[in-house]
Each structure stands twice: as C-alpha cells, then as structure tokens.
C-alpha positions, 0 to 999 in steps of 0.5 A: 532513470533511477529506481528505488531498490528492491531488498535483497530476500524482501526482508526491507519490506516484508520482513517475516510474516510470523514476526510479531513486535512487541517493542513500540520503538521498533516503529520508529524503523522501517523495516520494522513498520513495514512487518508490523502494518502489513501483519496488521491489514491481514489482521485486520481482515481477519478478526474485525474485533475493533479498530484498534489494527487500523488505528494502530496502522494510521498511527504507525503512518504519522509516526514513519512519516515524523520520522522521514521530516526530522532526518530532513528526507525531500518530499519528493522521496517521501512520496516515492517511500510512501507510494511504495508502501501503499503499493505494497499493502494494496499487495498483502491485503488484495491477496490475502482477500484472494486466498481466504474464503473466510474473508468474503462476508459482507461484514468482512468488507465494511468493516475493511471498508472502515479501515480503508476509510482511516487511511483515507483521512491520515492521507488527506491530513498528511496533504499531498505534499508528502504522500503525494498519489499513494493512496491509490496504489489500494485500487485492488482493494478498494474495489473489491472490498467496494464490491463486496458491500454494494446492495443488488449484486444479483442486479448487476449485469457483466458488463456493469461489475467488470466496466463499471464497478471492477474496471482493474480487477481480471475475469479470475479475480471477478469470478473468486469474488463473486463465487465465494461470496456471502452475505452474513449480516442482510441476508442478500442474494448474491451475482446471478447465475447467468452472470457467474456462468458467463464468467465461468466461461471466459475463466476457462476461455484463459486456460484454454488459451495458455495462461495457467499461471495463478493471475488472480494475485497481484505481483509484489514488484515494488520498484518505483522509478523516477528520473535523477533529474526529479530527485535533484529539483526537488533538493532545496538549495542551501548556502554555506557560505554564512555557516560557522564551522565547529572549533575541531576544523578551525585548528586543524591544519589539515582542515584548512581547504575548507576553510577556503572554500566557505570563503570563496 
C-alpha cells in the first residue's frame, strides 16, 4: 500500500495558523491554499458577516482544482488530494466548534450550515469524477452544525441525538454541544435536563474507566492509503510511437537510443 505523505512539521498542510496571504497567487499553491481556507472555515464560524469566507473557499476549490487538470494530475490522485483536504478541514473546523463557546449559537450554526451548503454544490459541480467522496470527510461538522439548527431539542430523547441525529460524534462531543448551547436568534429551549444529566453520567463513566485524554477533538492524521495497483489503472495509457521529438535530440549523437526506441 502506498500512502499520501504526511509533511514533515505539518507545514504542507497547516502551514501557520497566523498566516494571513495577501497575494491572490499565492492560491495557485497548495501549501498556500491549505493555510488560507483553513484560516477562513475558523473565520467563518467566527465573524458571519457575509459569505464572502465561503465564497472565497469554493473559489479557492475551483482554482486548486484547474490547477491539478492543467499540470495533467489522474483523477484518481485528484480525488485522494481532495479527500485529504476535506479531511483536514472537517478537523480545523469541528475542533474549533469544540474549543469555542462563543461558536454554539443557533445563529452560528445556520450560518456555518449555509456555508456547508456551498461546498456542497462546488462538489456537485465538480462531479465525482474529481472529488470523488470528499465531501463526506465534513461528517463531524455536518452533524453537529445539523444539531445545532434543529427545532425541539428539548424534545429529543438520548437515544434519538446519539443513534439518529449524532451517530459519529461521542458522548463528551454530544455532552459540550448540548451544555453550551444556545439559541440567540428564536428563543428555544434547549436538550432537557434529564437528557444532559444521563450524558453527564455515561462522561464520567469514561474517565472512571481510564480514558482521560481530551477525545472530544478529532486527530489530524491525514494519511490516505491507496494500493500502487489503484494509482497505475487510473494512468492513461499514451503512445509515443507517432511522437516527433524536438531538433536538440535529433542532432544529438548521444541521444541516439532513443531514437530507437520511438522506432521500435
């Protein structure tokens, strides 16, 4: 199996969180695109102004995207780049929705949920044959963010957020996003009581039981595998046999193998 490499330092892929671009070329680089759209999903979430942060992320998408086909890179790795991508987003956002009360609002999360929505559509319009599954590599943040705008959360039973609307995200994730909560746009109540304290419980229930680590954030292990055998059925297969070569390795002596082999 071969493995899309993970960067020394994790500058490929998060760069510098304070790094701010002011150069619209700097997209046409990956390293680049990677700072700048992760830097504007956190935004994003944070300042709901407009929809210029998500416009600006789909455009970067169409862009990274043009310029993968104009250096002729294969779909297949296409799909793996941008599946890494999503992944990594789904990570930078979901734990920044983790570490940040500010961020619970209902209004927060339609708005988030509208920029989830773009996305959505840039992936659709960019056909699978490029992004393959990518889009959902955003399950954490889908559904949390879902759970954030739904109405009649003080409605909703244990087994209803954590099997049917929440079934990826843990009982610590579930507890924080129910706890912090609020709703500063309709004036809704929240999950009951009794649902939080049972939630409460089976929390504790986890650190009694060993695991004191921080498992409401998501890991940013960005490895996608894939088979040798994948990468090379998804190569075209090109002739070279009707090629003309350039006049430099015609007068060439030294160039005169290959001359042999376009005419073998």
């Amino acid at each position: 199996m071969a493995v899309v490499p993970r960067p020394k330092n994790r500058h490929f892929l998060s760069y510098n969180s304070n790094h701010r671009s002011t150069d619209p070329d700097d997209n046409n680089v990956l390293a680049y695109w990677l700072s700048n759209a992760s830097t504007l999903l956190v935004q994003a979430s944070r300042t709901r102004r407009s929809d210029e942060h998500w416009q600006k992320i789909v455009n970067n998408n169409g862009r990274f995207l043009d310029l993968l086909n104009n250096n002729n890179v294969p779909p297949f790795l296409i799909c793996k780049i941008f599946t890494q991508i999503f992944s990594y987003l789904n990570v930078k956002l979901f734990n920044s929705l983790m570490l940040r009360l500010e961020l619970y609002s209902i209004g927060n999360g339609e708005y988030v949920e509208t920029g989830l929505s773009q996305l959505e559509q840039w992936c659709y319009k960019a056909t699978e044959k490029y992004v393959g599954s990518a889009w959902y590599e955003l399950k954490h943040i889908k559904y949390a963010i879902g759970f954030l705008v739904i109405q009649d959360k003080s409605r909703k039973t244990l087994n209803e957020i954590s099997d049917d609307l929440c079934p990826i995200l843990n009982i610590q994730q579930l507890y924080k996003i129910c706890t912090w909560f609020f709703d500063d746009k309709y004036r809704n109540r929240g999950v009951a009581p009794h649902v939080i304290s049972t939630m409460k419980g089976l929390k504790e229930d986890d650190y009694v039981n060993g695991d004191v680590r921080t498992p409401f954030l998501l890991d940013d292990d960005l490895s996608i595998p894939f088979s040798v055998d994948d990468f090379s059925k998804s190569m075209d297969q090109i002739n070279i046999t009707n090629i003309e070569l350039p006049p430099l390795v015609l007068e060439h002596l030294g160039l005169d193998f290959m001359l042999s082999r376009v005419d073998s």
